[in-house]
C-alpha positions in Angstrom: 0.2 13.6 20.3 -0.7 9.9 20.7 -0.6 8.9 16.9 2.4 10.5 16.8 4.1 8.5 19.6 2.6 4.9 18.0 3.7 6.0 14.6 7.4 6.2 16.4 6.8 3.5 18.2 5.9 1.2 15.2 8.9 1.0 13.0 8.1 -1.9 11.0 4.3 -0.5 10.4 6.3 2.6 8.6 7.2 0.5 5.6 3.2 -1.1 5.1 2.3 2.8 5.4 4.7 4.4 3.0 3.4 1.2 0.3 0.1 2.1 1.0 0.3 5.5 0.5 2.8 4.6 -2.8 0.3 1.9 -3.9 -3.0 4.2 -3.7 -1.0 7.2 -5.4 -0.3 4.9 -8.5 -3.5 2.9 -8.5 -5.0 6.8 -8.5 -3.5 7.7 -11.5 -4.5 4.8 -13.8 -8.1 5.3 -12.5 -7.9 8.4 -13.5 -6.2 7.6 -16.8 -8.2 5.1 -17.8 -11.6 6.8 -17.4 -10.3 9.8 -19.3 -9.0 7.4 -21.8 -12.5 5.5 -22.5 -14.3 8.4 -23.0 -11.4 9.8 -25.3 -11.8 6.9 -27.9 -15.8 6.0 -27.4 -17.0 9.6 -26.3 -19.7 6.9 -24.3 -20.9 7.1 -21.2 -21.9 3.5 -21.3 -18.3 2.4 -22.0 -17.5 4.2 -18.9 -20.3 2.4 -17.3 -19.0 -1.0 -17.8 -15.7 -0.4 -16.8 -17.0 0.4 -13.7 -19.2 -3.1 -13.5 -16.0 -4.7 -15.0 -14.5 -3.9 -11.7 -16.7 -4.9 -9.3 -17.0 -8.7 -10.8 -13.6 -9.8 -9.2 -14.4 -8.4 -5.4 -17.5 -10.9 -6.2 -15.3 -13.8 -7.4 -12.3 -13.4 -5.9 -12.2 -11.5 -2.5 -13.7 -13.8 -0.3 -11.3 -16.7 -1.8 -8.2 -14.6 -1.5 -9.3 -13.8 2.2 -9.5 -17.1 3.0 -5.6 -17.8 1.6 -4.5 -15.2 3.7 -5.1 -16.9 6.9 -3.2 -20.1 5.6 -0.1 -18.3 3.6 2.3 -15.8 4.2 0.1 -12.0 4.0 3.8 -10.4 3.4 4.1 -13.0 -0.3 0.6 -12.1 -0.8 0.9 -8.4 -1.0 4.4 -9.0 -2.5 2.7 -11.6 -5.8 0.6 -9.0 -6.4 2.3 -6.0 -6.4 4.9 -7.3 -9.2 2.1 -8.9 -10.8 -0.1 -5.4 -11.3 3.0 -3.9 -13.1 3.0 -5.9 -16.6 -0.9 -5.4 -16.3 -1.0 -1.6 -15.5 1.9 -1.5 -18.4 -0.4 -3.5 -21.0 -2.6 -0.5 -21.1 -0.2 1.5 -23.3 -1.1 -1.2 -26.0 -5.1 0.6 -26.2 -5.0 3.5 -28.2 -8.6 2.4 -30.0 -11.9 1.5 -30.1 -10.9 -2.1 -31.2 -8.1 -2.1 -28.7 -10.7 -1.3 -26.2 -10.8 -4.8 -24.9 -7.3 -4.9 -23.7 -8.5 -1.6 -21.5 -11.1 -3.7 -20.2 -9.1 -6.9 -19.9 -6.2 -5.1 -17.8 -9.1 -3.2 -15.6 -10.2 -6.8 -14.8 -7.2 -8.3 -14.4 -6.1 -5.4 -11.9 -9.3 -5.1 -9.8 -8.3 -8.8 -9.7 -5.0 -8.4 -8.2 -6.7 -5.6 -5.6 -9.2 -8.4 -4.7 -6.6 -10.2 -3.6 -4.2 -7.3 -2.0 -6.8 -5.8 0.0 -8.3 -8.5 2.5 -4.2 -9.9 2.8 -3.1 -5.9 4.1 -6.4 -5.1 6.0 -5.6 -8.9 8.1 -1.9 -8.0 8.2 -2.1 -5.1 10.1 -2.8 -6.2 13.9 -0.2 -8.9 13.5 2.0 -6.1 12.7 1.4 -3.5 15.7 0.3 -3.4 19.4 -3.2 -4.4 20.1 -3.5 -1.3 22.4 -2.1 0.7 19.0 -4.8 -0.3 17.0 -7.4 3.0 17.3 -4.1 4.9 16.5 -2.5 2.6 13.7 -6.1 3.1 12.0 -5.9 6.7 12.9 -3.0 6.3 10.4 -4.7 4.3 8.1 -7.2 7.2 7.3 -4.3 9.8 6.3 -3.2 7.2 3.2 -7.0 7.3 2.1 -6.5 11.2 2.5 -3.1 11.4 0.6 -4.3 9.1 -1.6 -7.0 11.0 -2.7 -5.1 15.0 -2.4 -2.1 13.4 -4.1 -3.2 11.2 -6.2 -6.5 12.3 -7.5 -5.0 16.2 -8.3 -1.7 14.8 -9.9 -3.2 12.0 -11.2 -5.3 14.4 -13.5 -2.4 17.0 -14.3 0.0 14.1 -15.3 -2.8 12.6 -17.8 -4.1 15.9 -18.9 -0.3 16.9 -19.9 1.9 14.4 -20.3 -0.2 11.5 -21.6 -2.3 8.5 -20.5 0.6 6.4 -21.0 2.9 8.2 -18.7 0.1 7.8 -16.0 0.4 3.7 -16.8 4.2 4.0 -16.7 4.6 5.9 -12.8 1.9 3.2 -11.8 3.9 0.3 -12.8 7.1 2.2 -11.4 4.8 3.0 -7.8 4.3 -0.5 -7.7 7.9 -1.7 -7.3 8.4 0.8 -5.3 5.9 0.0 -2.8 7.5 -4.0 -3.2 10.7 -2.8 -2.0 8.9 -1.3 1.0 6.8 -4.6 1.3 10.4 -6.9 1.1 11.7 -5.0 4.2 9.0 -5.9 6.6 9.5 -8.1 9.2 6.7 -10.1 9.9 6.0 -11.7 13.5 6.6 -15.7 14.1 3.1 -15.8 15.2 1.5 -14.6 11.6 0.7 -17.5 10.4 -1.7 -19.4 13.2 -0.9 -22.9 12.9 -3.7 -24.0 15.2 -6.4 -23.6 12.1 -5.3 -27.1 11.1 -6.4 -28.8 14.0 -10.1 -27.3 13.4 -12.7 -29.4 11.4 -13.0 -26.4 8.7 -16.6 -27.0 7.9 -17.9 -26.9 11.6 -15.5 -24.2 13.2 -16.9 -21.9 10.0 -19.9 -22.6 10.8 -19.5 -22.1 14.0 -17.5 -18.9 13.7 -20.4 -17.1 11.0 -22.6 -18.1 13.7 -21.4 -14.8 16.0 -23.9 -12.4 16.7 -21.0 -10.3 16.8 -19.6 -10.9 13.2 -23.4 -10.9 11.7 -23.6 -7.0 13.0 -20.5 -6.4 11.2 -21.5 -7.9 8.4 -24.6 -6.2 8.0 -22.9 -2.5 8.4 -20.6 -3.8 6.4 -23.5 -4.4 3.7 -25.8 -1.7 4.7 -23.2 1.5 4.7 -22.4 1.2 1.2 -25.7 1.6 0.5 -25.9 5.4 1.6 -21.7 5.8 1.2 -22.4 4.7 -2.6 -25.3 7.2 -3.4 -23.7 10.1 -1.6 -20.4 9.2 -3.8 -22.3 10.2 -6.8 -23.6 13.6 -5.0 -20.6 15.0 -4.0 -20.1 15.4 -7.7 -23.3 16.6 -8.9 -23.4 19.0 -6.2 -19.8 20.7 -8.0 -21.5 20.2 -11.3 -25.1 20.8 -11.2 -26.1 22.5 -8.0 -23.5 25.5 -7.5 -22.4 25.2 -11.1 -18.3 25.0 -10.6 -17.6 22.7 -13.1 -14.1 20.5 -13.1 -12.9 22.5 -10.4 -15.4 22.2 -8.4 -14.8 18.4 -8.5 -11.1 19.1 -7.6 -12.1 20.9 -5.0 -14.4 18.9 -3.1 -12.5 15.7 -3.9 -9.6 17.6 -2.1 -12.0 18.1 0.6 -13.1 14.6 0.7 -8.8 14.3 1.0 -8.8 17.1 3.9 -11.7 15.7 5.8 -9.7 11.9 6.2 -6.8 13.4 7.2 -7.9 15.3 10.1 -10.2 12.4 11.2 -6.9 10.8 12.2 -6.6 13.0 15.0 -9.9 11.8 16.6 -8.2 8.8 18.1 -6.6 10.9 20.6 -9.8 11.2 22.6 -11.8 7.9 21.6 -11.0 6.0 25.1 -12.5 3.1 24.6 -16.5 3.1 23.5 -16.0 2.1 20.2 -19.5 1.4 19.5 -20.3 4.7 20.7 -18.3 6.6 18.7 -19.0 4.5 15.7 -22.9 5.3 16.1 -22.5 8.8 16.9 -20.5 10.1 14.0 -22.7 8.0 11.1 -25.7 10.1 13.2 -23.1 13.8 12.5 -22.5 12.2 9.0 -26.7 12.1 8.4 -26.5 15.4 9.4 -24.2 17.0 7.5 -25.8 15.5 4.4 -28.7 17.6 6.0 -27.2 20.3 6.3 -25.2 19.7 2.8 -28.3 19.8 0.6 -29.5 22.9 1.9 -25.7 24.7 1.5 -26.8 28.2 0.0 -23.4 28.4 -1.9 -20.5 26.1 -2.5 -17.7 27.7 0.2 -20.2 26.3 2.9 -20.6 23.1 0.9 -16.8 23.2 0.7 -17.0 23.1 5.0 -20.1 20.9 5.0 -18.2 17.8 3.2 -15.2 18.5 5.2 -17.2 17.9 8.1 -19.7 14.8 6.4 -15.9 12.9 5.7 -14.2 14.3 9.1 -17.4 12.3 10.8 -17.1 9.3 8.3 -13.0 8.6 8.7 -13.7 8.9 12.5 -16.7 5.8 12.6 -14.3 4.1 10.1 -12.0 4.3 12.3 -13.8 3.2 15.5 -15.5 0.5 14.0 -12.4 -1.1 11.9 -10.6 -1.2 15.5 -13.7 -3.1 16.8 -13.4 -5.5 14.0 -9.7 -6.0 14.6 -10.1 -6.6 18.1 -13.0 -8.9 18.0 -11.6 -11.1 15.5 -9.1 -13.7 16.2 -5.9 -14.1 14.2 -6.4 -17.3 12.1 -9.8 -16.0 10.9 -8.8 -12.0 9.7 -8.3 -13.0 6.4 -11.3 -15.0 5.7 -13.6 -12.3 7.4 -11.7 -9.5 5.2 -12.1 -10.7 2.4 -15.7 -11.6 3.0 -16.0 -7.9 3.9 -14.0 -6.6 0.7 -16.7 -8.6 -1.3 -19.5 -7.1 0.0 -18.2 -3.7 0.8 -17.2 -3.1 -2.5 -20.1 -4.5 -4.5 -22.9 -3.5 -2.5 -20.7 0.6 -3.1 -20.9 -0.1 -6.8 -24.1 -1.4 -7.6 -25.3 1.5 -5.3 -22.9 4.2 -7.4 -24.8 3.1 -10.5 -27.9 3.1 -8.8 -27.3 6.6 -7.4 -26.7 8.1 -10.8 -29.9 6.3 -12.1 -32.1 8.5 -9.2 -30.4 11.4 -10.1 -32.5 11.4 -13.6 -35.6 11.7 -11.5 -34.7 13.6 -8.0 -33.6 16.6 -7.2 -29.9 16.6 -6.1 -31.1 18.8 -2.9 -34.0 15.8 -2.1 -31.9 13.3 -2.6 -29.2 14.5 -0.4 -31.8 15.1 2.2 -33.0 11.5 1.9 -29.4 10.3 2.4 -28.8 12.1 5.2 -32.1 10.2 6.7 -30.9 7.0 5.7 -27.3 7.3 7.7 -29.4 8.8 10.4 -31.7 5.2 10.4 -28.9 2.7 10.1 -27.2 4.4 13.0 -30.2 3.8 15.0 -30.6 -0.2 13.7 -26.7 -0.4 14.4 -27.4 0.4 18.0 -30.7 -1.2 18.5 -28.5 -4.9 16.9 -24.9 -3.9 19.3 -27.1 -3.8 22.1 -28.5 -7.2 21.7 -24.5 -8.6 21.7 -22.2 -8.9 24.2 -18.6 -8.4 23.0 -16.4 -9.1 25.4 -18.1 -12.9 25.4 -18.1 -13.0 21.9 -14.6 -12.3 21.9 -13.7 -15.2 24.5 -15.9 -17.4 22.3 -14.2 -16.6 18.7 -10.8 -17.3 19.8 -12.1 -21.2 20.2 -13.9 -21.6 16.9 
Protein backbone atom coordinates (compact mmCIF):
# COMPACT_ATOMS: atom_id res chain seq x y z
CA UNK A 1 0.00 0.00 0.00
CA UNK A 2 1.24 3.64 -0.60
CA UNK A 3 1.21 4.90 3.14
CA UNK A 4 2.88 1.97 3.82
CA UNK A 5 5.77 2.58 1.46
CA UNK A 6 6.10 6.62 2.67
CA UNK A 7 5.91 5.42 6.22
CA UNK A 8 9.21 3.21 5.17
CA UNK A 9 10.44 5.65 3.25
CA UNK A 10 10.37 8.41 5.95
CA UNK A 11 12.57 7.30 8.69
CA UNK A 12 13.13 10.45 10.46
CA UNK A 13 9.06 11.18 10.37
CA UNK A 14 8.90 7.78 12.54
CA UNK A 15 10.25 9.44 15.67
CA UNK A 16 7.64 12.86 15.33
CA UNK A 17 4.94 9.90 14.92
CA UNK A 18 5.70 7.63 17.72
CA UNK A 19 5.86 11.32 20.17
CA UNK A 20 2.65 12.09 18.78
CA UNK A 21 1.07 9.11 19.37
CA UNK A 22 3.05 9.03 23.10
CA UNK A 23 2.17 12.69 23.67
CA UNK A 24 -1.69 12.41 22.85
CA UNK A 25 -1.83 9.02 24.94
CA UNK A 26 -0.59 10.97 28.10
CA UNK A 27 -2.27 14.34 27.46
CA UNK A 28 -5.54 11.75 27.20
CA UNK A 29 -5.19 10.47 30.43
CA UNK A 30 -4.97 13.73 32.44
CA UNK A 31 -8.05 14.99 30.49
CA UNK A 32 -9.61 12.31 31.59
CA UNK A 33 -8.31 12.50 35.11
CA UNK A 34 -8.87 15.81 35.69
CA UNK A 35 -12.53 16.03 34.60
CA UNK A 36 -13.29 12.99 36.79
CA UNK A 37 -11.40 14.68 39.46
CA UNK A 38 -13.46 18.17 39.47
CA UNK A 39 -16.50 16.54 39.60
CA UNK A 40 -15.14 14.20 42.42
CA UNK A 41 -14.44 17.20 44.85
CA UNK A 42 -17.31 19.87 43.57
CA UNK A 43 -19.99 17.31 42.36
CA UNK A 44 -20.52 20.69 39.79
CA UNK A 45 -21.16 20.84 36.50
CA UNK A 46 -20.15 24.40 36.41
CA UNK A 47 -16.66 23.66 37.72
CA UNK A 48 -16.48 21.33 34.93
CA UNK A 49 -17.57 24.04 32.75
CA UNK A 50 -14.89 26.40 33.41
CA UNK A 51 -12.23 24.14 33.12
CA UNK A 52 -13.21 23.73 29.83
CA UNK A 53 -13.29 27.85 29.20
CA UNK A 54 -10.00 27.78 31.30
CA UNK A 55 -8.59 26.02 28.35
CA UNK A 56 -9.55 27.65 25.55
CA UNK A 57 -8.12 31.24 26.89
CA UNK A 58 -4.41 30.35 25.94
CA UNK A 59 -5.22 29.10 22.11
CA UNK A 60 -6.63 32.88 22.23
CA UNK A 61 -3.49 34.37 23.80
CA UNK A 62 -0.96 32.43 22.95
CA UNK A 63 -1.24 30.35 19.70
CA UNK A 64 -1.01 32.87 17.15
CA UNK A 65 2.24 34.30 19.11
CA UNK A 66 3.88 30.92 19.37
CA UNK A 67 3.11 30.38 15.58
CA UNK A 68 4.79 33.14 14.75
CA UNK A 69 8.21 32.01 16.88
CA UNK A 70 8.14 28.99 15.00
CA UNK A 71 9.01 30.38 11.71
CA UNK A 72 12.02 32.33 13.33
CA UNK A 73 13.36 29.42 15.88
CA UNK A 74 14.25 26.01 15.82
CA UNK A 75 10.43 23.93 15.71
CA UNK A 76 12.61 20.78 16.96
CA UNK A 77 13.63 23.24 20.66
CA UNK A 78 10.10 24.30 20.50
CA UNK A 79 8.44 20.91 20.78
CA UNK A 80 11.47 19.89 22.87
CA UNK A 81 10.87 23.35 25.84
CA UNK A 82 7.65 22.22 25.99
CA UNK A 83 7.55 18.79 26.40
CA UNK A 84 9.95 18.92 29.60
CA UNK A 85 8.12 21.86 30.62
CA UNK A 86 4.38 20.05 30.71
CA UNK A 87 6.02 17.40 33.08
CA UNK A 88 6.41 19.46 36.57
CA UNK A 89 2.90 21.03 35.49
CA UNK A 90 1.06 17.67 34.74
CA UNK A 91 2.98 16.44 38.13
CA UNK A 92 1.59 19.63 40.21
CA UNK A 93 -1.77 18.20 39.89
CA UNK A 94 -1.16 15.54 42.56
CA UNK A 95 -0.98 18.58 45.03
CA UNK A 96 -5.23 19.04 44.41
CA UNK A 97 -7.05 16.70 46.48
CA UNK A 98 -9.71 19.67 47.50
CA UNK A 99 -12.11 22.07 46.94
CA UNK A 100 -9.57 24.75 48.15
CA UNK A 101 -6.88 23.12 46.25
CA UNK A 102 -9.04 23.45 43.35
CA UNK A 103 -7.07 26.37 42.02
CA UNK A 104 -3.90 24.56 41.52
CA UNK A 105 -6.27 22.16 39.13
CA UNK A 106 -7.15 25.09 37.34
CA UNK A 107 -3.79 26.80 37.34
CA UNK A 108 -1.98 23.51 35.92
CA UNK A 109 -4.98 23.09 33.24
CA UNK A 110 -3.94 26.60 32.15
CA UNK A 111 -0.61 26.36 32.30
CA UNK A 112 -0.77 23.13 30.18
CA UNK A 113 -3.22 24.21 27.43
CA UNK A 114 -0.54 26.90 27.54
CA UNK A 115 2.31 24.76 26.66
CA UNK A 116 -0.14 22.80 23.87
CA UNK A 117 -0.70 26.45 22.43
CA UNK A 118 2.67 26.55 21.87
CA UNK A 119 3.40 22.66 20.75
CA UNK A 120 0.74 22.50 18.36
CA UNK A 121 1.27 25.26 15.49
CA UNK A 122 5.51 24.35 16.05
CA UNK A 123 4.57 20.25 15.01
CA UNK A 124 1.73 20.94 12.51
CA UNK A 125 4.71 23.59 10.60
CA UNK A 126 7.32 20.99 11.19
CA UNK A 127 5.97 18.37 9.39
CA UNK A 128 6.63 19.28 5.43
CA UNK A 129 10.09 20.34 6.32
CA UNK A 130 10.43 16.88 7.55
CA UNK A 131 9.02 14.61 4.57
CA UNK A 132 8.67 14.74 0.71
CA UNK A 133 6.34 17.27 -0.63
CA UNK A 134 4.85 14.52 -2.95
CA UNK A 135 4.45 12.42 0.69
CA UNK A 136 2.38 14.83 2.11
CA UNK A 137 -1.45 13.34 1.31
CA UNK A 138 0.27 10.09 2.78
CA UNK A 139 2.28 11.53 5.81
CA UNK A 140 -1.31 13.14 6.79
CA UNK A 141 -2.75 9.86 6.01
CA UNK A 142 -0.59 9.00 9.01
CA UNK A 143 -1.29 11.85 10.94
CA UNK A 144 -5.05 10.69 11.22
CA UNK A 145 -4.13 7.12 12.87
CA UNK A 146 -2.31 9.11 16.04
CA UNK A 147 -5.75 11.09 16.35
CA UNK A 148 -7.28 7.46 16.14
CA UNK A 149 -4.84 5.77 18.64
CA UNK A 150 -5.01 8.59 20.62
CA UNK A 151 -8.47 8.41 21.20
CA UNK A 152 -8.84 4.08 21.25
CA UNK A 153 -5.74 4.05 23.52
CA UNK A 154 -5.89 6.80 25.29
CA UNK A 155 -9.44 7.61 25.98
CA UNK A 156 -10.32 3.63 27.15
CA UNK A 157 -7.06 3.28 29.32
CA UNK A 158 -7.12 6.66 30.28
CA UNK A 159 -10.54 5.88 32.13
CA UNK A 160 -9.47 2.29 33.49
CA UNK A 161 -6.13 3.72 34.92
CA UNK A 162 -8.15 6.60 36.81
CA UNK A 163 -11.12 4.57 37.72
CA UNK A 164 -8.57 1.87 39.38
CA UNK A 165 -5.48 3.06 40.22
CA UNK A 166 -6.04 6.69 41.04
CA UNK A 167 -6.12 10.19 39.53
CA UNK A 168 -2.60 10.63 40.56
CA UNK A 169 -1.24 7.67 38.75
CA UNK A 170 -2.95 9.13 35.52
CA UNK A 171 -0.74 12.61 36.32
CA UNK A 172 2.38 10.42 37.04
CA UNK A 173 2.30 8.12 33.25
CA UNK A 174 1.66 11.70 31.71
CA UNK A 175 4.57 13.27 33.00
CA UNK A 176 6.58 9.91 32.30
CA UNK A 177 4.80 9.91 28.40
CA UNK A 178 6.21 13.23 28.09
CA UNK A 179 9.92 12.41 28.36
CA UNK A 180 9.38 9.78 26.56
CA UNK A 181 8.01 11.45 23.64
CA UNK A 182 11.36 14.13 24.26
CA UNK A 183 13.67 11.34 23.76
CA UNK A 184 11.84 10.60 20.50
CA UNK A 185 11.87 14.47 19.74
CA UNK A 186 16.02 14.63 20.59
CA UNK A 187 16.64 12.09 17.86
CA UNK A 188 15.26 13.90 14.94
CA UNK A 189 17.15 15.30 12.47
CA UNK A 190 15.97 18.28 11.24
CA UNK A 191 16.79 19.65 7.49
CA UNK A 192 19.44 22.65 7.03
CA UNK A 193 16.64 24.39 5.16
CA UNK A 194 14.16 24.52 8.43
CA UNK A 195 14.79 27.55 9.41
CA UNK A 196 14.20 30.11 6.24
CA UNK A 197 16.57 32.77 6.64
CA UNK A 198 15.17 34.86 3.81
CA UNK A 199 12.20 36.15 6.30
CA UNK A 200 14.75 38.81 7.44
CA UNK A 201 15.22 40.46 4.37
CA UNK A 202 11.18 41.09 4.29
CA UNK A 203 9.74 44.45 5.71
CA UNK A 204 7.51 42.33 8.28
CA UNK A 205 4.70 44.69 8.36
CA UNK A 206 4.11 44.89 4.55
CA UNK A 207 5.00 41.12 3.46
CA UNK A 208 2.16 40.23 6.38
CA UNK A 209 0.04 42.23 4.94
CA UNK A 210 0.68 41.21 1.96
CA UNK A 211 0.63 37.56 2.62
CA UNK A 212 -3.13 37.76 4.78
CA UNK A 213 -4.07 39.42 1.59
CA UNK A 214 -4.36 35.74 -0.34
CA UNK A 215 -7.53 34.86 -1.47
CA UNK A 216 -6.21 31.56 -0.95
CA UNK A 217 -5.26 31.79 2.78
CA UNK A 218 -8.74 33.83 3.53
CA UNK A 219 -10.69 30.40 2.34
CA UNK A 220 -8.70 28.56 4.67
CA UNK A 221 -9.18 30.65 7.23
CA UNK A 222 -12.75 30.78 6.96
CA UNK A 223 -13.17 26.77 7.00
CA UNK A 224 -10.82 26.95 9.37
CA UNK A 225 -13.48 29.21 11.44
CA UNK A 226 -16.61 27.92 10.03
CA UNK A 227 -16.04 23.85 10.65
CA UNK A 228 -15.73 24.13 14.24
CA UNK A 229 -18.92 25.52 14.28
CA UNK A 230 -20.85 22.22 13.13
CA UNK A 231 -17.53 19.82 14.44
CA UNK A 232 -18.18 21.48 17.97
CA UNK A 233 -22.01 20.96 18.24
CA UNK A 234 -21.84 17.47 16.81
CA UNK A 235 -19.04 16.85 19.62
CA UNK A 236 -21.64 17.22 22.16
CA UNK A 237 -24.15 14.80 20.20
CA UNK A 238 -22.21 11.96 19.81
CA UNK A 239 -22.57 11.77 23.56
CA UNK A 240 -26.06 12.54 24.17
CA UNK A 241 -26.92 10.21 21.53
CA UNK A 242 -25.05 7.12 23.99
CA UNK A 243 -26.81 8.74 26.85
CA UNK A 244 -30.13 10.05 26.11
CA UNK A 245 -31.30 8.74 22.79
CA UNK A 246 -30.53 4.79 22.82
CA UNK A 247 -30.05 4.83 26.63
CA UNK A 248 -26.38 2.94 26.92
CA UNK A 249 -25.07 4.89 29.48
CA UNK A 250 -20.95 5.02 30.07
CA UNK A 251 -20.52 2.37 27.75
CA UNK A 252 -22.22 3.67 25.22
CA UNK A 253 -19.75 6.61 25.43
CA UNK A 254 -16.81 4.11 25.26
CA UNK A 255 -18.18 2.71 22.57
CA UNK A 256 -18.82 5.40 20.24
CA UNK A 257 -15.67 7.27 21.31
CA UNK A 258 -13.94 4.05 20.10
CA UNK A 259 -15.79 4.49 17.08
CA UNK A 260 -14.85 8.04 16.64
CA UNK A 261 -11.04 6.05 17.22
CA UNK A 262 -12.01 3.38 14.37
CA UNK A 263 -13.42 5.82 11.93
CA UNK A 264 -9.81 8.01 11.95
CA UNK A 265 -7.91 5.18 11.56
CA UNK A 266 -9.38 3.79 8.46
CA UNK A 267 -9.59 7.29 6.91
CA UNK A 268 -5.86 6.95 6.52
CA UNK A 269 -6.29 4.57 3.86
CA UNK A 270 -8.19 7.10 1.69
CA UNK A 271 -5.00 8.62 0.54
CA UNK A 272 -4.28 5.76 -1.63
CA UNK A 273 -6.87 6.87 -4.19
CA UNK A 274 -6.97 10.77 -3.63
CA UNK A 275 -4.84 11.64 -6.93
CA UNK A 276 -4.65 14.93 -6.80
CA UNK A 277 -8.20 17.06 -6.48
CA UNK A 278 -7.80 17.99 -3.15
CA UNK A 279 -10.46 20.49 -3.17
CA UNK A 280 -12.69 17.95 -4.49
CA UNK A 281 -12.31 15.50 -2.08
CA UNK A 282 -12.31 17.99 0.67
CA UNK A 283 -15.85 19.21 -0.47
CA UNK A 284 -17.29 15.92 -1.08
CA UNK A 285 -16.67 14.06 2.16
CA UNK A 286 -17.92 17.33 4.55
CA UNK A 287 -21.16 16.82 1.91
CA UNK A 288 -20.97 12.40 3.19
CA UNK A 289 -20.26 13.85 6.68
CA UNK A 290 -23.82 16.15 6.49
CA UNK A 291 -25.16 13.08 5.50
CA UNK A 292 -24.42 10.76 7.92
CA UNK A 293 -25.42 13.18 10.56
CA UNK A 294 -28.73 12.66 8.51
CA UNK A 295 -28.74 9.59 8.56
CA UNK A 296 -27.40 9.46 12.31
CA UNK A 297 -30.38 11.23 13.85
CA UNK A 298 -32.79 9.01 12.38
CA UNK A 299 -30.53 5.59 13.58
CA UNK A 300 -33.55 3.27 14.92
CA UNK A 301 -31.07 1.66 17.43
CA UNK A 302 -27.51 2.17 18.53
CA UNK A 303 -25.56 -0.88 16.46
CA UNK A 304 -26.49 1.26 13.27
CA UNK A 305 -25.51 4.44 15.11
CA UNK A 306 -22.43 2.54 16.03
CA UNK A 307 -21.84 2.19 11.81
CA UNK A 308 -23.35 5.65 11.17
CA UNK A 309 -20.41 7.52 13.31
CA UNK A 310 -17.92 5.26 11.94
CA UNK A 311 -18.79 6.44 8.66
CA UNK A 312 -19.59 10.52 9.81
CA UNK A 313 -15.61 10.32 11.19
CA UNK A 314 -14.31 7.87 8.21
CA UNK A 315 -15.69 11.05 5.91
CA UNK A 316 -14.32 13.79 8.42
CA UNK A 317 -10.44 12.23 8.81
CA UNK A 318 -10.57 11.85 4.91
CA UNK A 319 -11.49 16.11 4.17
CA UNK A 320 -8.98 16.59 7.11
CA UNK A 321 -6.79 15.00 5.34
CA UNK A 322 -7.27 16.52 1.90
CA UNK A 323 -7.55 19.84 2.94
CA UNK A 324 -4.40 19.88 5.60
CA UNK A 325 -2.32 18.70 2.46
CA UNK A 326 -3.77 21.71 0.51
CA UNK A 327 -2.68 23.97 3.33
CA UNK A 328 0.79 22.42 3.44
CA UNK A 329 1.36 22.80 -0.10
CA UNK A 330 0.07 26.22 -0.55
CA UNK A 331 1.96 27.73 2.12
CA UNK A 332 5.53 28.59 1.94
CA UNK A 333 8.08 27.51 4.46
CA UNK A 334 8.94 30.79 6.37
CA UNK A 335 5.21 31.53 6.88
CA UNK A 336 3.85 27.70 8.39
CA UNK A 337 4.21 28.70 11.63
CA UNK A 338 2.61 32.03 11.78
CA UNK A 339 -0.41 30.65 9.61
CA UNK A 340 -0.60 27.55 12.23
CA UNK A 341 -0.80 29.06 14.91
CA UNK A 342 -3.29 31.57 13.61
CA UNK A 343 -5.31 28.43 12.72
CA UNK A 344 -4.74 26.64 16.21
CA UNK A 345 -6.31 29.97 17.64
CA UNK A 346 -9.22 29.96 15.83
CA UNK A 347 -9.81 26.30 15.31
CA UNK A 348 -9.74 25.66 18.80
CA UNK A 349 -11.79 28.52 20.21
CA UNK A 350 -14.37 28.77 17.68
CA UNK A 351 -14.76 24.27 18.71
CA UNK A 352 -15.12 25.38 22.33
CA UNK A 353 -17.23 28.20 22.43
CA UNK A 354 -19.47 26.02 20.00
CA UNK A 355 -19.12 22.81 22.54
CA UNK A 356 -20.69 24.97 25.27
CA UNK A 357 -23.03 26.34 22.93
CA UNK A 358 -24.07 22.95 21.77
CA UNK A 359 -24.83 21.68 25.21
CA UNK A 360 -26.84 24.96 25.81
CA UNK A 361 -29.40 23.91 22.64
CA UNK A 362 -29.57 20.68 23.89
CA UNK A 363 -31.91 22.12 26.84
CA UNK A 364 -34.29 23.15 24.20
CA UNK A 365 -33.96 20.64 21.04
CA UNK A 366 -34.52 17.44 20.50
CA UNK A 367 -31.24 15.47 20.14
CA UNK A 368 -32.78 13.84 16.78
CA UNK A 369 -33.62 17.75 15.38
CA UNK A 370 -30.57 18.90 16.28
CA UNK A 371 -28.62 16.29 14.57
CA UNK A 372 -30.66 16.82 11.54
CA UNK A 373 -29.89 20.53 11.59
CA UNK A 374 -26.16 19.73 11.82
CA UNK A 375 -26.16 17.53 9.15
CA UNK A 376 -27.68 20.63 7.03
CA UNK A 377 -25.18 22.92 8.20
CA UNK A 378 -22.00 20.68 6.97
CA UNK A 379 -24.09 20.12 3.88
CA UNK A 380 -24.18 24.36 3.46
CA UNK A 381 -20.61 25.12 4.21
CA UNK A 382 -19.57 22.48 1.75
CA UNK A 383 -21.49 24.31 -0.85
CA UNK A 384 -19.97 28.07 0.28
CA UNK A 385 -16.45 26.22 0.39
CA UNK A 386 -16.89 25.42 -3.22
CA UNK A 387 -18.74 28.37 -4.44
CA UNK A 388 -15.26 30.68 -2.48
CA UNK A 389 -12.36 27.76 -4.06
CA UNK A 390 -13.75 28.47 -7.29
CA UNK A 391 -13.29 32.05 -7.24
CA UNK A 392 -9.23 31.33 -6.45
CA UNK A 393 -6.73 30.13 -8.50
CA UNK A 394 -4.12 27.99 -6.60
CA UNK A 395 -1.52 27.28 -8.50
CA UNK A 396 -1.05 31.43 -8.87
CA UNK A 397 -1.54 31.84 -5.48
CA UNK A 398 1.02 29.53 -4.77
CA UNK A 399 3.67 31.28 -7.16
CA UNK A 400 2.61 34.55 -5.44
CA UNK A 401 3.09 33.31 -1.56
CA UNK A 402 6.45 32.17 -1.98
CA UNK A 403 7.42 36.09 -2.72
CA UNK A 404 5.59 37.68 0.20
Amino acid sequence: MNNWKVWKSESNYHKLFFSGVINGVGNRFTQVAILALIYDITSSAFAIGLLFLIRLLPFLIMAPIAGALADRISKKAILLTTEFIRVPIVLGLILGNNVEQLWIIYASSFLLALSEAVYAPARKALIPSLVRRDHLLSINAIEQIIMGLVLIIGSTSGGFISYLLGHNIAFSLNALTFLISAVFLKNLKMPNQQIDHSIKTHSPTISYKKFFKSPALLVFLFICLTMPIANGIDNVLISVYALEVFKMGDLGVGLIYGSLGVGLVLSSFSSNWIKGNLVGVTIIFIIIEGIGHFLLSASPNFMIALGTVLVITFSAGTSDISFNTLVMKTVPSHRRGTFFGLTEMISNVTLGTFIAIGGFILEFIDPRSLGSLVGFLYVCLAVIYLLLFQRIHLVKEKRRLRNI
